[in-house]
N, C-alpha and C positions, 0 to 999 in steps of 0.2 A: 222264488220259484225254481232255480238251480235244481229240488228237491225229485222236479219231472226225471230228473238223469238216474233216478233210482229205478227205473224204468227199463233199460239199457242194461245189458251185462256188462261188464268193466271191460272188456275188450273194443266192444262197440262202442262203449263211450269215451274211451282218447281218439279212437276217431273220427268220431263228431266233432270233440273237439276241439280238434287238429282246423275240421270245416270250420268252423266258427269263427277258429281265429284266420284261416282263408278270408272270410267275408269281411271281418274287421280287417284285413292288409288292402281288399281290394280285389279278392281272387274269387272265383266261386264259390258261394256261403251251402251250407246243407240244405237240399230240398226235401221239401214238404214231403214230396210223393215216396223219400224214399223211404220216410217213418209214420207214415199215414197211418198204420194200423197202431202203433204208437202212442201221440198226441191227438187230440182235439185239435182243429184248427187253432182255437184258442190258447189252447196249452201248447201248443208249436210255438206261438208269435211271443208267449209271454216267456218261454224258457229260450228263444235265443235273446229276448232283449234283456233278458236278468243275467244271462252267460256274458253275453256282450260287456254290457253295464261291469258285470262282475271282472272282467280279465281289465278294462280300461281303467277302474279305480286301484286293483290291483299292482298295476303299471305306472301309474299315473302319480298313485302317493307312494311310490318304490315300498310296497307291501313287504316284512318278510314272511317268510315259509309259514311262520307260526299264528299271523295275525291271517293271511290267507285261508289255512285250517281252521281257524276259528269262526271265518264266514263262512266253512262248508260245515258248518256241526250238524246240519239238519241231514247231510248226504252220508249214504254207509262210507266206512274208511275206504276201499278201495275203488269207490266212486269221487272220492275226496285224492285221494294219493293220485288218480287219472287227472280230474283236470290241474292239480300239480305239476305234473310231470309235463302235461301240456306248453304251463304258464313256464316252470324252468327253461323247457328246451326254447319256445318262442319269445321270453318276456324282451328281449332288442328288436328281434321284427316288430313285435306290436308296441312298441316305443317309437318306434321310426316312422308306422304307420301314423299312430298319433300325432309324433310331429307335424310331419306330412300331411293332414287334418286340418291342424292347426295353421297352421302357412296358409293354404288356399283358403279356409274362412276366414284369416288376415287380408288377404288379397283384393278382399272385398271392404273398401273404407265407406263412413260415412263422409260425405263431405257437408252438408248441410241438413237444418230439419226445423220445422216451422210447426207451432200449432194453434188451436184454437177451440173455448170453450164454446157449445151449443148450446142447447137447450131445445128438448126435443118435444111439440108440442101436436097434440092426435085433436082431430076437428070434432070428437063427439066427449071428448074427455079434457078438453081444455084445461080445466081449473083444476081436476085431479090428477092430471099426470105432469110430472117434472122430474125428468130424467136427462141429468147433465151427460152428455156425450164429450169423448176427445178426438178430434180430427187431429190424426199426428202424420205431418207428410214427410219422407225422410227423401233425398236427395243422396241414392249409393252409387258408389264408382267401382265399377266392375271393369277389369284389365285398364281397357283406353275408352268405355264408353260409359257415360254416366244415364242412370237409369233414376225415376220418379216413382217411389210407393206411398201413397196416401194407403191409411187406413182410422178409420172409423170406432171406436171403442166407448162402451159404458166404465162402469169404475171398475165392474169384478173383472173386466176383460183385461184394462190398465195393469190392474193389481196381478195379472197373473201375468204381461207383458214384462211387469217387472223385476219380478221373483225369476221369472226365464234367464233374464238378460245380468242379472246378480249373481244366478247361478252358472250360468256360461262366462262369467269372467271372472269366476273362482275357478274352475279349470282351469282356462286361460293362464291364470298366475299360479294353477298347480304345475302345470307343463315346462313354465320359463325356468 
């Protein structure tokens, strides 16, 4: 969705950019109102989260110049050469930030996690319905106080719980 930035004249759009990677450090991200006539609500939310996305794998798998441009093919060139020049001039802040990321959702350990299969049974549907549920409780330590989340999941819920937590720790070992 990058592609919204064709949108933008090439001046306006390194300094979007610039916002962008503010919000990814931690500083104030571009607002809404100020490109309202611009994007869609929708097309707002999907083009900073595909810029976002796009600068943190850039960073993240130490991109060069050329593989970078080659995830902008859909952008005119000097909509591509801006947020370049973006990712050149910021690509150590938005490392640091990442780290930085990274650390404080380290900070947060599991210490324990318990589960248990259901079986979840409706009073008019007894004999036709059988849907294995997973109670999964995890037991996290945040700073010095330890905190109790139960949650509740069918299998598609599981199955996307897990693909989540797979893909959060392929980051994880992109960063290290």
């Amino acid at each position: 969705m990058v592609v919204l930035l064709s949108r933008l004249p090439a001046t306006e759009c390194i300094k979007f950019c610039h916002r962008v990677v503010d919000g990814l450090c931690g500083r104030e991200p571009p607002r809404r109102s100020e490109h309202s006539t611009t994007w869609s609500p929708e097309e707002w939310l999907q083009l900073l989260d595909s810029l976002s996305a796009f600068y943190r794998r850039a960073v993240g798998s130490d991109s060069s110049e050329e593989e970078v441009l080659g995830g902008l093919a859909d952008v005119g060139n000097s909509h591509a050469e801006a947020v370049l020049s973006v990712l050149r001039a910021r690509r150590e802040e938005i490392h640091h930030a990442l780290l930085d990321r990274t650390n404080s959702i380290s900070s947060a350990t599991l210490q324990d996690f318990d589960w248990q299969l259901k079986l979840s049974l409706s009073s008019d549907k007894i004999s036709s319905l059988h849907t294995p549920l997973l109670s999964l409780s995890l037991d996290v330590r945040e700073d010095a106080a330890l905190r109790s989340v139960t949650m509740e999941m069918n299998r598609e819920e599981l199955n996307t719980l897990i693909s989540s937590l797979e893909a959060a720790n392929k980051v994880v070992l992109q960063l290290k």
